[in-house]
N, C-alpha and C positions, 0 to 999 in steps of 0.2 A: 593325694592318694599314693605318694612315692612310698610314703610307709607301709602302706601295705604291698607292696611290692614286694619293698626288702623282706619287710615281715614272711612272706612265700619262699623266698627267697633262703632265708637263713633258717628255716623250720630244720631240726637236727643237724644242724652245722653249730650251735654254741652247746659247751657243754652245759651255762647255768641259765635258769628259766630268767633268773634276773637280767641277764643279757640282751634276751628276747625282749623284754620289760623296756628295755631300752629305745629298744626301737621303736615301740608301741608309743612310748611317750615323746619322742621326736630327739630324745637327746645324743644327736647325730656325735660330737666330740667322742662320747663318752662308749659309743657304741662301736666309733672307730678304732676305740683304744683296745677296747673288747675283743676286735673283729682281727686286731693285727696280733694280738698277745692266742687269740683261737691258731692263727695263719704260724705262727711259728712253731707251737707244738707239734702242728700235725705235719711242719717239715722237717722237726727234728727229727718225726716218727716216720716220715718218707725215708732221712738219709740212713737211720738206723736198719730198716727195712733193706736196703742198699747195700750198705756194709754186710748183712746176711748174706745174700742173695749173689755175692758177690766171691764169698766167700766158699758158696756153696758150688761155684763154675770153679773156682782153683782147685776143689778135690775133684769135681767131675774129669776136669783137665788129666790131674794127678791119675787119675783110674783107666784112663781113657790111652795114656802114656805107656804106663803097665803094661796093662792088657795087651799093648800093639807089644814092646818089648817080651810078652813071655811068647807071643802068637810066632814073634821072628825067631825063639829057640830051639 
């Protein structure tokens, strides 16, 4: 019953229903290949996420610098 585990498991974590299919049918290689090829997208879309967000603290910085320089004129 491990597969239905995982099945619980990874319900909306793959994008394709085939995926899921995988699991169901027990073909653990194939589902690992799946699972790790899922695992990278959604860190390439973490560190992208990142690089925003990061970007987004260097103008708050920039504003934050300003503002104190117009405040001391």
């Amino acid at each position: 019953m491990e597969t239905e585990t995982y099945t619980d498991r990874l319900a909306g974590l793959l994008p394709r229903e085939e995926d899921l299919l995988l699991c169901r049918a027990g073909q653990l290689e194939e589902l690992k290949k799946a699972l790790r090829k899922q695992r990278c997208v959604l860190m390439d879309e973490l560190h992208e996420s990142q690089r925003k967000v990061d970007r987004i603290d260097t103008v708050i910085r920039q504003i934050e610098k300003e503002m104190k320089e117009r405040s001391q004129k």
